[in-house]
N, CA, C and O atoms as a GROMACS GRO file, in nm:
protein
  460
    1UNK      N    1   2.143   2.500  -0.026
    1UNK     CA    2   2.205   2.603   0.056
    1UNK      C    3   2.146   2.740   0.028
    1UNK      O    4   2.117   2.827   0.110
    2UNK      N    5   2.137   2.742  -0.072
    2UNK     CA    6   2.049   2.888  -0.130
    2UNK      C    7   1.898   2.911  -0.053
    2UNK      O    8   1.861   3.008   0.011
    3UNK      N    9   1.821   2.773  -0.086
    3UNK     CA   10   1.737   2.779   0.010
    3UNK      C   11   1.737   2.817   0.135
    3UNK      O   12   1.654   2.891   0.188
    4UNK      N   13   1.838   2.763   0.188
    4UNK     CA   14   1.800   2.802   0.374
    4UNK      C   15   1.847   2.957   0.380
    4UNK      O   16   1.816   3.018   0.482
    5UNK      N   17   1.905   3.012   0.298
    5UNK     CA   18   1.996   3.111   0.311
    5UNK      C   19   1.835   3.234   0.236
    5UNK      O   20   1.861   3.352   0.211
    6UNK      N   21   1.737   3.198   0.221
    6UNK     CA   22   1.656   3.323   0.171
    6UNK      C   23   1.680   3.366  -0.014
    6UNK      O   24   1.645   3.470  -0.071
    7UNK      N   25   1.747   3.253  -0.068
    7UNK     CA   26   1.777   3.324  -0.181
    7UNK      C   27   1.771   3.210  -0.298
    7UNK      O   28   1.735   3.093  -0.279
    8UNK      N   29   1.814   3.265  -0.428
    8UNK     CA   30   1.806   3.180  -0.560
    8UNK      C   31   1.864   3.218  -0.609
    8UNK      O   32   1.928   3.320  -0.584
    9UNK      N   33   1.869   3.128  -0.737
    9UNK     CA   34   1.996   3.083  -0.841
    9UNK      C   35   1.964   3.298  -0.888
    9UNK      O   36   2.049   3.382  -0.858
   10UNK      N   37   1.826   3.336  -0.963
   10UNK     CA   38   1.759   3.459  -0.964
   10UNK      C   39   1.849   3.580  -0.951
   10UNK      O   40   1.893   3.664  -1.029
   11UNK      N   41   1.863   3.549  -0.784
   11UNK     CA   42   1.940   3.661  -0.715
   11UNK      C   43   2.083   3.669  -0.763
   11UNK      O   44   2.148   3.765  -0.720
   12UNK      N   45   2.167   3.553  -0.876
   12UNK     CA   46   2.272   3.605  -0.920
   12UNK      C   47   2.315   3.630  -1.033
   12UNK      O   48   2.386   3.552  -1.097
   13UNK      N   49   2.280   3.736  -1.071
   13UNK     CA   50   2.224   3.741  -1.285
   13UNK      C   51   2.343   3.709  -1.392
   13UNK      O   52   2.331   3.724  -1.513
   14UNK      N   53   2.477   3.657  -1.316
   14UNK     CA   54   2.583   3.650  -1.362
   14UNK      C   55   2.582   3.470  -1.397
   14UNK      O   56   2.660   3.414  -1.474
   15UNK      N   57   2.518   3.432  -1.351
   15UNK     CA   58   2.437   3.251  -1.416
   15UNK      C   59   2.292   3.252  -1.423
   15UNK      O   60   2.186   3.304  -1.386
   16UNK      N   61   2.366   3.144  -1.508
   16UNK     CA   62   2.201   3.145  -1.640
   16UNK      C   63   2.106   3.013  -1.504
   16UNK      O   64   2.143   2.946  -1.408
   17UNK      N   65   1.994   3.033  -1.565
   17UNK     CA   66   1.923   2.970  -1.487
   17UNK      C   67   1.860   2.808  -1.571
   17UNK      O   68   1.832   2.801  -1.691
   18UNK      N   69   1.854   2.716  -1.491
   18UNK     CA   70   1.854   2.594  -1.581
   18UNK      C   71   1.711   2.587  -1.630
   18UNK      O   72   1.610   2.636  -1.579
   19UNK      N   73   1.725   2.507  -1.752
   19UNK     CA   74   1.570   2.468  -1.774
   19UNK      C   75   1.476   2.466  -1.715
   19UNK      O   76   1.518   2.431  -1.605
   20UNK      N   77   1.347   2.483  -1.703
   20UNK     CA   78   1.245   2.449  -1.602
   20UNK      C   79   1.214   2.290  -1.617
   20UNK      O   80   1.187   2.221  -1.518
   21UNK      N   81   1.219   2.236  -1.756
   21UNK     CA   82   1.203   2.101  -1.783
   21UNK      C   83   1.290   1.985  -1.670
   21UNK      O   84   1.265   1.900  -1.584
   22UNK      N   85   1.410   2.052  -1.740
   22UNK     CA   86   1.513   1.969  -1.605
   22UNK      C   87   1.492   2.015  -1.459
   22UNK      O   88   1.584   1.983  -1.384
   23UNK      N   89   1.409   2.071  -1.412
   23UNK     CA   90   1.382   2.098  -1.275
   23UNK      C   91   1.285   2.017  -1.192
   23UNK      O   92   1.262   1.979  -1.078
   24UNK      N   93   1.232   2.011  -1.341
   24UNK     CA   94   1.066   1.942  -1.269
   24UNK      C   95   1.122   1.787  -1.295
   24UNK      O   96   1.087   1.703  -1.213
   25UNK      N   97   1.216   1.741  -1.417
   25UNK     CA   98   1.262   1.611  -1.399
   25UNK      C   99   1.340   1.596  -1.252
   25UNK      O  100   1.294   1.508  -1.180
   26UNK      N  101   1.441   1.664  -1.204
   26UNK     CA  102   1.484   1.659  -1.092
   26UNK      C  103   1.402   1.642  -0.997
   26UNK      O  104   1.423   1.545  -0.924
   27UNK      N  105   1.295   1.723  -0.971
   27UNK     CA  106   1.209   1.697  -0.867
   27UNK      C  107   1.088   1.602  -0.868
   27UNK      O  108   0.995   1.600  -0.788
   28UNK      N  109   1.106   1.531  -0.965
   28UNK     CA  110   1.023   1.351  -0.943
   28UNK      C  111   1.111   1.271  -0.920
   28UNK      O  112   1.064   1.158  -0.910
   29UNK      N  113   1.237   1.275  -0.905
   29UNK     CA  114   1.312   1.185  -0.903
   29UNK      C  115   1.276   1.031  -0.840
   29UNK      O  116   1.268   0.921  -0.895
   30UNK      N  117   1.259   1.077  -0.700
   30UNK     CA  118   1.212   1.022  -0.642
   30UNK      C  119   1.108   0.945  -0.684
   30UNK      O  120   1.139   0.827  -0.704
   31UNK      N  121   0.973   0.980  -0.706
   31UNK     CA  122   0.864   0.973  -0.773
   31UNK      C  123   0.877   0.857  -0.874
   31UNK      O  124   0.822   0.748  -0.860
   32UNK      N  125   0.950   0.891  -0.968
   32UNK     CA  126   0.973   0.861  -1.082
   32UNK      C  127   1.070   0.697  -1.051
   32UNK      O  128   1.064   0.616  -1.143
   33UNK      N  129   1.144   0.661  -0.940
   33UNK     CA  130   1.211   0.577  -0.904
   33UNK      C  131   1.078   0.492  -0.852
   33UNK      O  132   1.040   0.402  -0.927
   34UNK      N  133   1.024   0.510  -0.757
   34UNK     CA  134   0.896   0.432  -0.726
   34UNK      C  135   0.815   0.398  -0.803
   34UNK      O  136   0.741   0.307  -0.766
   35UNK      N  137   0.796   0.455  -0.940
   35UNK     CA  138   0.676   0.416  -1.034
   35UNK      C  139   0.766   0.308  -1.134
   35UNK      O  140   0.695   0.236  -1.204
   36UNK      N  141   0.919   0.288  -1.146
   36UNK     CA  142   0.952   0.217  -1.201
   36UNK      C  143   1.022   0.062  -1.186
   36UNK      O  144   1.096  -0.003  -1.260
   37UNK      N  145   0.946   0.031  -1.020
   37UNK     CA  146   0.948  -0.106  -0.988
   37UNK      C  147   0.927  -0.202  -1.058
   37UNK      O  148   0.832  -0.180  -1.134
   38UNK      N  149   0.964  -0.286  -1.069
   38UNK     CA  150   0.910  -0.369  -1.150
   38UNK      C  151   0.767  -0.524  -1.063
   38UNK      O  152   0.797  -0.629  -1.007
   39UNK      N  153   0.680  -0.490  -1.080
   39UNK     CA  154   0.580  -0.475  -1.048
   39UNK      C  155   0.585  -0.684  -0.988
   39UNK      O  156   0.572  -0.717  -0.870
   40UNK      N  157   0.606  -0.785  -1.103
   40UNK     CA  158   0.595  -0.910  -1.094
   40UNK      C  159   0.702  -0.903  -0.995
   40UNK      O  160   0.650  -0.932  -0.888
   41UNK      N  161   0.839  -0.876  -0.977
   41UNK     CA  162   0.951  -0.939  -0.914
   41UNK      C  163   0.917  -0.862  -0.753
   41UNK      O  164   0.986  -0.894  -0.656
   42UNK      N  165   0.822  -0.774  -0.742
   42UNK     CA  166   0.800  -0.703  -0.578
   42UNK      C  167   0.705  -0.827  -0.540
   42UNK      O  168   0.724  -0.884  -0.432
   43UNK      N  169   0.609  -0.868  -0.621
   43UNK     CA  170   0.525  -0.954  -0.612
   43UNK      C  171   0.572  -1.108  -0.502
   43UNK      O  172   0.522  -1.166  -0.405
   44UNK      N  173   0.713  -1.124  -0.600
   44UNK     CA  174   0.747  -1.306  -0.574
   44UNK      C  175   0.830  -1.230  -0.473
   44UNK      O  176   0.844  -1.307  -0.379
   45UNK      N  177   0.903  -1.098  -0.442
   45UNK     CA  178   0.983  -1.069  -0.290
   45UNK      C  179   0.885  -1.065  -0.177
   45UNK      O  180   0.900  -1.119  -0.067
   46UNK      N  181   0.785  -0.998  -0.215
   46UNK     CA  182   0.656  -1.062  -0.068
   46UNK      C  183   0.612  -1.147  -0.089
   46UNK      O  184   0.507  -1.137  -0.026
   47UNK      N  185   0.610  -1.282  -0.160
   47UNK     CA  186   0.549  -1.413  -0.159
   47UNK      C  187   0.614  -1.489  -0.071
   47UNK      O  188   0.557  -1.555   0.015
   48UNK      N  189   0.774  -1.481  -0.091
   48UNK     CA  190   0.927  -1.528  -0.072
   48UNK      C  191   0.911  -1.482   0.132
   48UNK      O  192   0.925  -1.551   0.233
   49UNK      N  193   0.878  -1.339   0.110
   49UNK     CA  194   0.929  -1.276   0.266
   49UNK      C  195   0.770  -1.313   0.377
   49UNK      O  196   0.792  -1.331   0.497
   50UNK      N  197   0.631  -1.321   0.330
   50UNK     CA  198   0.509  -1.340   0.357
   50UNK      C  199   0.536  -1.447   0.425
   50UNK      O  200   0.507  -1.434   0.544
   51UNK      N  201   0.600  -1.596   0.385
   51UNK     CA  202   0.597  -1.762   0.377
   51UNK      C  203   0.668  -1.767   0.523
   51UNK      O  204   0.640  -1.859   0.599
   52UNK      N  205   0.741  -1.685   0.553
   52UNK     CA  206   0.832  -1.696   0.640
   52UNK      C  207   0.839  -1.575   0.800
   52UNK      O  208   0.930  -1.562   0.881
   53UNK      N  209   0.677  -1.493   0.792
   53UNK     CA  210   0.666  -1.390   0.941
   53UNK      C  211   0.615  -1.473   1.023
   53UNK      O  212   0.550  -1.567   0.979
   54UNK      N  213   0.628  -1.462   1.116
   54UNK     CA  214   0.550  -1.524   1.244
   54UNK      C  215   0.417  -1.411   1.261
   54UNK      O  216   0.388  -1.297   1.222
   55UNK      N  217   0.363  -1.510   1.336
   55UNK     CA  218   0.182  -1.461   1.412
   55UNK      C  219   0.204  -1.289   1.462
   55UNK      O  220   0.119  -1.215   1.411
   56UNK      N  221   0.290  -1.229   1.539
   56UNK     CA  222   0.263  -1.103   1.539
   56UNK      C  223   0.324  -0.996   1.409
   56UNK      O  224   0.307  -0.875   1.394
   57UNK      N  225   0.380  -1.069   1.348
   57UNK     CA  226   0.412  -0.968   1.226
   57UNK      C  227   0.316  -0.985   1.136
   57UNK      O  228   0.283  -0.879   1.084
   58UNK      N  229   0.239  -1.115   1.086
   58UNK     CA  230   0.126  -1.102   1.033
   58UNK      C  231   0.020  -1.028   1.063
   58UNK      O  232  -0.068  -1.000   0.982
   59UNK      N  233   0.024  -0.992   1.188
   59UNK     CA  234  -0.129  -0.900   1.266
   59UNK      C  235  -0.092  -0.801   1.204
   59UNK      O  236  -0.170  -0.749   1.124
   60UNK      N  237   0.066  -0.737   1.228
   60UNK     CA  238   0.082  -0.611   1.185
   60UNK      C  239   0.047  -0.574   1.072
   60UNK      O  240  -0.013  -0.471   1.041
   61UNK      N  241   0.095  -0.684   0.989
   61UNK     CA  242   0.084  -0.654   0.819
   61UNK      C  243  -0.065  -0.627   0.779
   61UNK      O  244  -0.134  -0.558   0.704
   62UNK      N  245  -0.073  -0.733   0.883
   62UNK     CA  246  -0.283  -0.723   0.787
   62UNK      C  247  -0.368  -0.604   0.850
   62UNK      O  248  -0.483  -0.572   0.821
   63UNK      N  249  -0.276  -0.542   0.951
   63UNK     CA  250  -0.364  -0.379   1.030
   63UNK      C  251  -0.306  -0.319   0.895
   63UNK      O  252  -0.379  -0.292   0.800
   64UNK      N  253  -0.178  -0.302   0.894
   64UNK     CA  254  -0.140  -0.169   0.768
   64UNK      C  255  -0.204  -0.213   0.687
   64UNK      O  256  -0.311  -0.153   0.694
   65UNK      N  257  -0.207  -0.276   0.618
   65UNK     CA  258  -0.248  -0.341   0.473
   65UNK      C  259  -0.406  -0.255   0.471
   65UNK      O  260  -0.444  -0.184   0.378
   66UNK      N  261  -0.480  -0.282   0.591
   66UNK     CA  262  -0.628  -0.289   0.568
   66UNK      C  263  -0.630  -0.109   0.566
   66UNK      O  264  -0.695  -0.033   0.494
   67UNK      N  265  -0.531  -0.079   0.675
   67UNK     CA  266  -0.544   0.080   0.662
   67UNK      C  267  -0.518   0.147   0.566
   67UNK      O  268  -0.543   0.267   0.560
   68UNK      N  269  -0.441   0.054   0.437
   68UNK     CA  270  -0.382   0.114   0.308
   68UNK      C  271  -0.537   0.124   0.214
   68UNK      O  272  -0.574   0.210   0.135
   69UNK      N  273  -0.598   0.009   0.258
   69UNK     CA  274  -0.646  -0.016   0.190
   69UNK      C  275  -0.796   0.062   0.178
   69UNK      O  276  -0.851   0.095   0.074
   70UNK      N  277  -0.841   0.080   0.307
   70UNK     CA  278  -0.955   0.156   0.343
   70UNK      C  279  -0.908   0.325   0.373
   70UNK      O  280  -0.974   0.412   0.430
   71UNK      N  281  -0.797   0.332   0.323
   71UNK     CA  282  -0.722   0.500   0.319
   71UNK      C  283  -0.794   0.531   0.448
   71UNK      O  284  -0.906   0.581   0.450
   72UNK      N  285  -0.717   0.493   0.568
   72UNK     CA  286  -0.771   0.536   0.730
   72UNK      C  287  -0.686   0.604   0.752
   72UNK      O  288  -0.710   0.692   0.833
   73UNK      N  289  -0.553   0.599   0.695
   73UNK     CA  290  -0.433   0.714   0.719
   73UNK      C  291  -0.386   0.689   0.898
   73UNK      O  292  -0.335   0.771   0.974
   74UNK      N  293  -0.421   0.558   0.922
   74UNK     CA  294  -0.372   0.543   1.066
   74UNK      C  295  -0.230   0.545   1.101
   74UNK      O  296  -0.152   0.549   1.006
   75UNK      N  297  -0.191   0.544   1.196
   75UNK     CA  298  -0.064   0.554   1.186
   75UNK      C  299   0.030   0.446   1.293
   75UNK      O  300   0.018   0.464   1.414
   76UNK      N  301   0.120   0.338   1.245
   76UNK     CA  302   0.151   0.243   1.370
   76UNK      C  303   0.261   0.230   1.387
   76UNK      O  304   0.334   0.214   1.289
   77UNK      N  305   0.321   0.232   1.534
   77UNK     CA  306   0.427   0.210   1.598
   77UNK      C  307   0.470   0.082   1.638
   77UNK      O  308   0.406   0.018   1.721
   78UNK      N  309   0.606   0.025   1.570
   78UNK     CA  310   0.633  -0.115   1.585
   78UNK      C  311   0.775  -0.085   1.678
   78UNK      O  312   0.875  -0.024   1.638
   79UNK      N  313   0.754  -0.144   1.807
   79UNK     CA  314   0.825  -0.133   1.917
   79UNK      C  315   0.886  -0.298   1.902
   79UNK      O  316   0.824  -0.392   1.852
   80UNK      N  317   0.989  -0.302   1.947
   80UNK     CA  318   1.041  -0.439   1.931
   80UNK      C  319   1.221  -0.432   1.999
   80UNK      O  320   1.274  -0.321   2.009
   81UNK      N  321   1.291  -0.549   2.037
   81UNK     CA  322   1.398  -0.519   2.083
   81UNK      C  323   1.520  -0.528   1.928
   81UNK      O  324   1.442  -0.563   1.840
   82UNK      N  325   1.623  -0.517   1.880
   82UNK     CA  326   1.674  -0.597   1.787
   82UNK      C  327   1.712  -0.722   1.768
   82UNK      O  328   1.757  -0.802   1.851
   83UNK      N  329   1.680  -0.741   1.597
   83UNK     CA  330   1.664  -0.927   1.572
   83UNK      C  331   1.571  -0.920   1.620
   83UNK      O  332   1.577  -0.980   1.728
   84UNK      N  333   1.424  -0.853   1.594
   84UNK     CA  334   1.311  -0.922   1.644
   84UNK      C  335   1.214  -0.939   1.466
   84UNK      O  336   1.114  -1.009   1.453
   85UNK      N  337   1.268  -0.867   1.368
   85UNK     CA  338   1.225  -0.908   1.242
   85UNK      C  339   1.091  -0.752   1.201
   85UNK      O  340   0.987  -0.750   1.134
   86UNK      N  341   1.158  -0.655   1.270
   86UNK     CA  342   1.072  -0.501   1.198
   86UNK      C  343   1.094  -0.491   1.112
   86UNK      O  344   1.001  -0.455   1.040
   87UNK      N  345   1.310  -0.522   1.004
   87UNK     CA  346   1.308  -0.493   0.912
   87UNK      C  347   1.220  -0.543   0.805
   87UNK      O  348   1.158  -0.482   0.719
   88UNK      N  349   1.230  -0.675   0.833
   88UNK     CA  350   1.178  -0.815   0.740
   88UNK      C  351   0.998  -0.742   0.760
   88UNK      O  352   0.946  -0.678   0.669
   89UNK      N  353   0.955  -0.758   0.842
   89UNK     CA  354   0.778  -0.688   0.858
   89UNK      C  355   0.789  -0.575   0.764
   89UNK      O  356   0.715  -0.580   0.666
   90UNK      N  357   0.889  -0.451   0.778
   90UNK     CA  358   0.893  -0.325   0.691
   90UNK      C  359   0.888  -0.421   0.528
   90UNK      O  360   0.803  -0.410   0.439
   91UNK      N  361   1.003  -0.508   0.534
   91UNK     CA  362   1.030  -0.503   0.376
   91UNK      C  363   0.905  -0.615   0.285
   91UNK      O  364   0.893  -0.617   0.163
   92UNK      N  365   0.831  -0.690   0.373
   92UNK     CA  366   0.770  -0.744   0.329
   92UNK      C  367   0.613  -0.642   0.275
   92UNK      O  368   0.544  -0.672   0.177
   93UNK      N  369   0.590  -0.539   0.354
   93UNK     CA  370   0.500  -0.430   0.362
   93UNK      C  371   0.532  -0.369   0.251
   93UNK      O  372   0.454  -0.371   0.156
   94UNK      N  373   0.631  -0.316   0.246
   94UNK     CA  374   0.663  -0.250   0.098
   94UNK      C  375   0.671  -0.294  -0.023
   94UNK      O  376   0.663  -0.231  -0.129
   95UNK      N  377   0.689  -0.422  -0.002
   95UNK     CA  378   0.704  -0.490  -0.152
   95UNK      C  379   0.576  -0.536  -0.142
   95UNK      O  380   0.534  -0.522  -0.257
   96UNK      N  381   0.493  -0.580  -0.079
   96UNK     CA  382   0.348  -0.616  -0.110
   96UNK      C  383   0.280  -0.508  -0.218
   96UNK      O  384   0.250  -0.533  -0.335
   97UNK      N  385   0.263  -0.374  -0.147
   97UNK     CA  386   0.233  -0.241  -0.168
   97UNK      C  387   0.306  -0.224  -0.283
   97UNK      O  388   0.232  -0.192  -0.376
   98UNK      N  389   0.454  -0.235  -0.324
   98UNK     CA  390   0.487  -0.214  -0.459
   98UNK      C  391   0.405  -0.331  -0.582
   98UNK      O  392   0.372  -0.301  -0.697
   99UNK      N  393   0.395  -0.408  -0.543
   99UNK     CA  394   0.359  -0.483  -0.639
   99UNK      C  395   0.253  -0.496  -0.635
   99UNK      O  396   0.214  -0.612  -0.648
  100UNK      N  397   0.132  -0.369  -0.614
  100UNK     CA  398   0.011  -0.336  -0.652
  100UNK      C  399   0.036  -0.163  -0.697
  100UNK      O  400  -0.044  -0.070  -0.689
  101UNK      N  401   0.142  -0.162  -0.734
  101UNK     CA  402   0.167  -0.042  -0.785
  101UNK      C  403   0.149   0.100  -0.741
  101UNK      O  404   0.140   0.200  -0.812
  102UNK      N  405   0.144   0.085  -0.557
  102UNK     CA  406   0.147   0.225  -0.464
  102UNK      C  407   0.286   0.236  -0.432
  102UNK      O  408   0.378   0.156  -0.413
  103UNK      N  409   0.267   0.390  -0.433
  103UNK     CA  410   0.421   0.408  -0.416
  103UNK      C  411   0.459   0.424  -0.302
  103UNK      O  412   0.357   0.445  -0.237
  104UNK      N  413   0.581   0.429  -0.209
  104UNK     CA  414   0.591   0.365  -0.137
  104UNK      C  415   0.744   0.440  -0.083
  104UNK      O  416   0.845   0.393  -0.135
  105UNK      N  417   0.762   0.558   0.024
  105UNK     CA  418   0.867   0.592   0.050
  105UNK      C  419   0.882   0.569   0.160
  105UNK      O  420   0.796   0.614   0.236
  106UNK      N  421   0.998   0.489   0.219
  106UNK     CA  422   1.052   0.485   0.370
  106UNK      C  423   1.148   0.602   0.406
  106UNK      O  424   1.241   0.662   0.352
  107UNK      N  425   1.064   0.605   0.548
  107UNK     CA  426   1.158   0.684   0.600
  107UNK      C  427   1.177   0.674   0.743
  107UNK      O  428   1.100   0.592   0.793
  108UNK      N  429   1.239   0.722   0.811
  108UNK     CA  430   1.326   0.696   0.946
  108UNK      C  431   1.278   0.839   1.040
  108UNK      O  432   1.324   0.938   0.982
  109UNK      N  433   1.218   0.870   1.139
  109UNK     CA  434   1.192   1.004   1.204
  109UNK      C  435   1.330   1.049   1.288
  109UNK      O  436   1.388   1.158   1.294
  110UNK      N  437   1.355   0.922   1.350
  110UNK     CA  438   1.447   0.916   1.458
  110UNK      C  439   1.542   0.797   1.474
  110UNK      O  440   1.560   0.721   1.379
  111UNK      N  441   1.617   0.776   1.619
  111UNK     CA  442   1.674   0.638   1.632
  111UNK      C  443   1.810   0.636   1.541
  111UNK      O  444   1.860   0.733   1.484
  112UNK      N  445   1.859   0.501   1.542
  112UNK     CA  446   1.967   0.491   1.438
  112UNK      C  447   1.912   0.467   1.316
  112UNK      O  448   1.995   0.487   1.227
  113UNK      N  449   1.792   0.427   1.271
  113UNK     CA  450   1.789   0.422   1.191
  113UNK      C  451   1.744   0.517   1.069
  113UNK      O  452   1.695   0.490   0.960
  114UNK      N  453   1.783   0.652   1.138
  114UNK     CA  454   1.753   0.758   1.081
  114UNK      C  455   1.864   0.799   1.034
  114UNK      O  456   1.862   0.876   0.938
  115UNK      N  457   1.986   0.757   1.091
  115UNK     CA  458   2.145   0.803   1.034
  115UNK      C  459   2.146   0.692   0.885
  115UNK      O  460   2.243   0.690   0.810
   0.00000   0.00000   0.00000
């Protein structure tokens, strides 16, 4: 709130200002949650979720995958009706990718699945 508002903790000399240590821990949080996957068990969740996509979710996987892989930074739109298996394509993508130890944040632009 301080942020949007133009201002900081700084601007009120009547509180102390926190560690810088604990600031910068706060702000990997995130970071710091992704690097502590556990690397074998992402492994056997895309072995488990891989066994079981059909022919166009495999295309998909193996375009991202290759774009991860050749850092093309492409970018792809998976259009589909619901119950057509984007989540299962998303979660199998991510856990592949975790369990080669890239990190790996989802996120939502729009849609419901942004609430």
């Amino acid at each position: 709130l301080l942020k949007e508002n133009d201002q900081s903790l700084a601007d009120y000399p009547d509180i102390s200002l926190p560690d810088d240590s604990i600031l910068t821990q706060i702000s990997n949080t995130v970071l710091m949650q992704e690097l502590s996957y556990d690397t074998q068990q992402e492994n056997e969740t895309h072995t488990e979720l891989f066994a079981s996509m059909n022919q166009d979710q495999k295309m998909v996987y193996h375009a991202v995958l290759q774009s991860v892989d050749k850092q093309s930074g492409q970018l792809f739109f998976v259009n589909a009706a619901g119950g057509t298996g984007k989540t299962y394509l998303y979660r199998t993508i991510i856990a592949k990718l975790r369990s080669t130890n890239k990190v790996v944040i989802p996120v939502a632009s729009s849609g419901v699945a942004a609430l």
